[in-house]
C-alpha distance (Angstrom), angle and dihedral (degrees) to the residues before:
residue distance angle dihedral
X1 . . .
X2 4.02 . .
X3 4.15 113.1 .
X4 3.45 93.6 -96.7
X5 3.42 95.5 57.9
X6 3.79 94.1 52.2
X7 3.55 96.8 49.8
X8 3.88 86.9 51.0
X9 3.62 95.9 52.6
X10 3.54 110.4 22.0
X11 4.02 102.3 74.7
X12 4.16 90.0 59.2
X13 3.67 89.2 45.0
X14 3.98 86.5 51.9
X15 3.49 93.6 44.6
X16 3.82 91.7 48.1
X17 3.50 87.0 56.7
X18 3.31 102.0 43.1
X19 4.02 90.5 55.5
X20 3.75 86.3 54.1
X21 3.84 95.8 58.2
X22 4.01 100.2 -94.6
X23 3.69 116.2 145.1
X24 3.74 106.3 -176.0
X25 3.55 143.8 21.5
X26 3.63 134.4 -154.9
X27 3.53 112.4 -96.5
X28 3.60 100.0 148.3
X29 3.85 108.1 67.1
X30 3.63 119.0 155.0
X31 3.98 105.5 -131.1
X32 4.22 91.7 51.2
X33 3.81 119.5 99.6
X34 3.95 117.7 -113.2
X35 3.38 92.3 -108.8
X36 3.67 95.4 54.8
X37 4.06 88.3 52.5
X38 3.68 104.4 48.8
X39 4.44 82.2 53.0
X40 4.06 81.0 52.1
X41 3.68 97.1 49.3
X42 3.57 88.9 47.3
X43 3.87 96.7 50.0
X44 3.74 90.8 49.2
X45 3.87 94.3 44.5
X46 4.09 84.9 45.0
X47 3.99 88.0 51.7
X48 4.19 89.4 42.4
X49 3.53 98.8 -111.6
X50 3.56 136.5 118.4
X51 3.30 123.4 -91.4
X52 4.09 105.1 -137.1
X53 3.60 134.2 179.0
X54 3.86 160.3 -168.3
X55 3.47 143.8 -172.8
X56 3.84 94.8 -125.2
X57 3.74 96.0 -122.7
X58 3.62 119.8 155.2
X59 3.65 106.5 165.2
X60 4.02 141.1 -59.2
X61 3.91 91.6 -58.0
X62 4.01 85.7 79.8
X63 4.07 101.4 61.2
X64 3.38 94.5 171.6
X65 4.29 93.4 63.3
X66 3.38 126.2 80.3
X67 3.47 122.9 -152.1
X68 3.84 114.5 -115.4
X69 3.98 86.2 2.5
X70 3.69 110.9 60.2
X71 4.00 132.4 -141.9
X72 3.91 94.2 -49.5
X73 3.81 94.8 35.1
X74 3.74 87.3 -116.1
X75 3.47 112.1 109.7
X76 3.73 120.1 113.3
X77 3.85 108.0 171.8
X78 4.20 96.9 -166.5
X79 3.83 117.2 -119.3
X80 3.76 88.3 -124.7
X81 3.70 91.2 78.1
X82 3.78 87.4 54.7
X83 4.06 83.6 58.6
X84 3.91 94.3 51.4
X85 4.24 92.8 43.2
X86 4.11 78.6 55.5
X87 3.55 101.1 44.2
X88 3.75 87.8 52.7
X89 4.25 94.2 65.2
């Protein structure tokens, strides 16, 4: 899905979710570019969720993923979304 696309379609999803009781959406994932992650982060902060994350790691069999740091070794989900998954319990 180009940029264009996901700024198109992304908002109603959000908002669809949001309706439905959702609080966050991934916007951290660990095989998508920078670029494409700040544009999530902002689409989920735009919609009022919270932007959470993961480095897509699932065990040895993937090689390529890190634990904690993704497929490019990049990802840094912030501790401040820990704080706003808490204050939600």
């Amino acid at each position: 899905m180009n940029t264009t696309a996901i700024v198109a379609t992304m908002p109603k999803v959000m908002a669809s979710l949001r309706e439905r009781g959702f609080h966050g959406v991934e916007a951290y994932y660990g095989s998508s570019s920078q670029a494409l992650r700040s544009l999530m982060v902002k689409l989920t902060r735009d919609a009022g969720m919270i932007p959470t994350g993961g480095s897509d790691y699932h065990g040895s069999y993937k090689s390529d993923v890190t634990l904690g740091f993704g497929k490019t070794g990049d990802l840094r989900v912030p501790n401040e979304i820990l704080d706003e998954l808490k204050a939600l319990a």
